[in-house]
N, C-alpha and C positions, 0 to 999 in steps of 0.2 A: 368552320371549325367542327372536327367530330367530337361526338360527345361520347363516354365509353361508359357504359354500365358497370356496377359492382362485378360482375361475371367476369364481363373483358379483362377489366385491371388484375381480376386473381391470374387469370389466364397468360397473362402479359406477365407475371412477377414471377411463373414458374419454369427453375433453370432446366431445359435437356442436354442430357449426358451426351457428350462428342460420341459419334459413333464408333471411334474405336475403344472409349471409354465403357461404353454400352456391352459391345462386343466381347472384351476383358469382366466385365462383371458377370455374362451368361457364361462364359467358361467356368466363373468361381462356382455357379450354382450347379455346372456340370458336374465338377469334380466332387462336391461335397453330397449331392442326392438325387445322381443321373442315374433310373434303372442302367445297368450292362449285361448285355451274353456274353459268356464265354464258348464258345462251340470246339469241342475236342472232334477230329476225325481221325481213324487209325487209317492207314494205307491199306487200302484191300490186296489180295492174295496174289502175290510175287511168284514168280520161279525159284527155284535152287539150282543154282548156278555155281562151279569151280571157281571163276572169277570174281574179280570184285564186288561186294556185298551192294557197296555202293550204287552198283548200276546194274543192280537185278533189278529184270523188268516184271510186270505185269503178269502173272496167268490167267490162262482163258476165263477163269471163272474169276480172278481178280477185276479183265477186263467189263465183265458180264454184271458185280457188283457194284463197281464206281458210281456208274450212271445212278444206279437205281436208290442210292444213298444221294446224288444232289436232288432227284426225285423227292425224296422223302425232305432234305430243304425246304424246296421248294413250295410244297403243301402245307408247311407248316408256317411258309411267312418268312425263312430265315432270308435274308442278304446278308449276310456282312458288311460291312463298312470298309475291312482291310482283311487279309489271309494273311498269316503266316506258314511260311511251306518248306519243309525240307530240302534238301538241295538232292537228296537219292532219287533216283532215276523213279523208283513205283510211286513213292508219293508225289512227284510231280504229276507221273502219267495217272492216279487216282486225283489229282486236283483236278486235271483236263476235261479227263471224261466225264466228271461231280459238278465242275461249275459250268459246264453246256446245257445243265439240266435249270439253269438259276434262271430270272428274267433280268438281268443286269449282272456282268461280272463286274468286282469287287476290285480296290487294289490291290495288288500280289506284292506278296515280297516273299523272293525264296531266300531262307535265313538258314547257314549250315549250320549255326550253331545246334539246331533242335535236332539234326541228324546224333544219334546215340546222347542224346540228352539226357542230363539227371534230371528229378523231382530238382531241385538247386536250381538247376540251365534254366529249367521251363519256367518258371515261377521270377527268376529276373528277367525273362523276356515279356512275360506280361506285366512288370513292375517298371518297364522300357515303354508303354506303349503311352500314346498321346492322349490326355483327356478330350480330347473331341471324338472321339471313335466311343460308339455305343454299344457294336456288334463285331468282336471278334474272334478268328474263326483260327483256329491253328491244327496243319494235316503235320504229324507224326509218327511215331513208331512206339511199340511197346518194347519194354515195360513202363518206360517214361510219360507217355500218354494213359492209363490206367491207372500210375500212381499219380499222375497230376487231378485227375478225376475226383479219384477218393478223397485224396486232401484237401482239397478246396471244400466237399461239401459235407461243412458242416448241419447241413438241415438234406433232407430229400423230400420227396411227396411220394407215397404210400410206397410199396416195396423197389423202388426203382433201386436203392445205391443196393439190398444184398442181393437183387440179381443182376446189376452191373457187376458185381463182385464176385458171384457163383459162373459166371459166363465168361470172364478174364478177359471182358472186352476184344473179341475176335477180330479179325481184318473185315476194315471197311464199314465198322460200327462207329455211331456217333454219342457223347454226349455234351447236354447243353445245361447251362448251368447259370444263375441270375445270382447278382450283387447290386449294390447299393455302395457308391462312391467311386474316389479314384482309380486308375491301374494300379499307383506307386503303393495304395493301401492294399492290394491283394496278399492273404497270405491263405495257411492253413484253418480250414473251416469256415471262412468266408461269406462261402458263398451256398446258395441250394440246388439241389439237383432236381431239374423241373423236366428234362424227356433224357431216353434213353432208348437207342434202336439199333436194333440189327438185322444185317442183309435174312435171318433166317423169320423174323418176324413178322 
């Protein structure tokens, strides 16, 4: 017969959580106090073209930009977890040449809605996104990209929001910005504005 020590029996009395039970309670604690990035990038510098806006490509110096912005990603640590990407031709061709520069590409999803997005668009699409995603990264256009910027950050670190502000967020600039809690809870002032970069930087 074994005999069981006081230790054993505590050991023995305590219940563990089913693991999908387990797995549901670490999403609650995501949702409620998981750092998140949000990572804005604008489409670097396009053509002007007669044709539709929509599938204006890339200029040399657009193409020449892309890279050098997943570059600065890169050094910085960023992945993403998911993109969300315009469905216009330059923000595609500016995701392409941005995330060759990543050590891991990300899930994509190119989403037409952000093509000519309001401050409104943009702000339900990250009010859409899943509490398992930590790092996400959305390639747009301005003005909607700029204004989603300023809104969200209610706090900065030293002069970063009035010279995201004095600079009008140029093509192929990024900013990155931290919260605390769900997507569904993203609104106005949020969140804080922790880098900001541009291809002239």
């Amino acid at each position: 017969m074994t005999v069981r020590g006081p230790c054993q029996e505590a050991e023995s009395a305590v219940q563990h959580p089913a693991p999908r039970a387990a797995f549901r309670a670490k999403l609650g604690r995501m949702s409620a106090d998981t750092p998140r990035r949000i990572v804005l990038l604008r489409h670097a510098k396009a053509e002007w073209s007669e044709s539709s806006d929509h599938e204006r490509p890339l200029a040399e110096r657009g193409r020449k930009d892309a890279p050098v912005a997943g570059r600065w990603l890169a050094g910085a640590g960023i992945t993403p977890d998911l993109t969300l990407c315009s469905t216009s031709a330059r923000t595609r061709e500016t995701w392409k040449l941005a995330v060759h520069e990543l050590p891991q590409r990300p899930k994509t999803v190119y989403e037409e809605r952000i093509y000519e997005a309001s401050l409104g668009d943009l702000l339900a699409l990250l009010n859409e996104t899943s509490d398992d995603v930590s790092d996400l990264m959305l390639v747009g256009h301005n003005p909607g990209v700029h204004a989603l910027a300023e809104a969200l950050s209610g706090e900065a670190e030293g002069n970063l929001l009035p010279r995201m502000n004095r600079s009008g967020f140029p093509t192929a600039s990024l900013a990155v910005l931290s919260f605390d809690g769900s997507w569904k809870s993203v609104e106005h002032g949020v969140a804080r504005l922790v880098a900001y970069w541009t291809p002239q930087d």
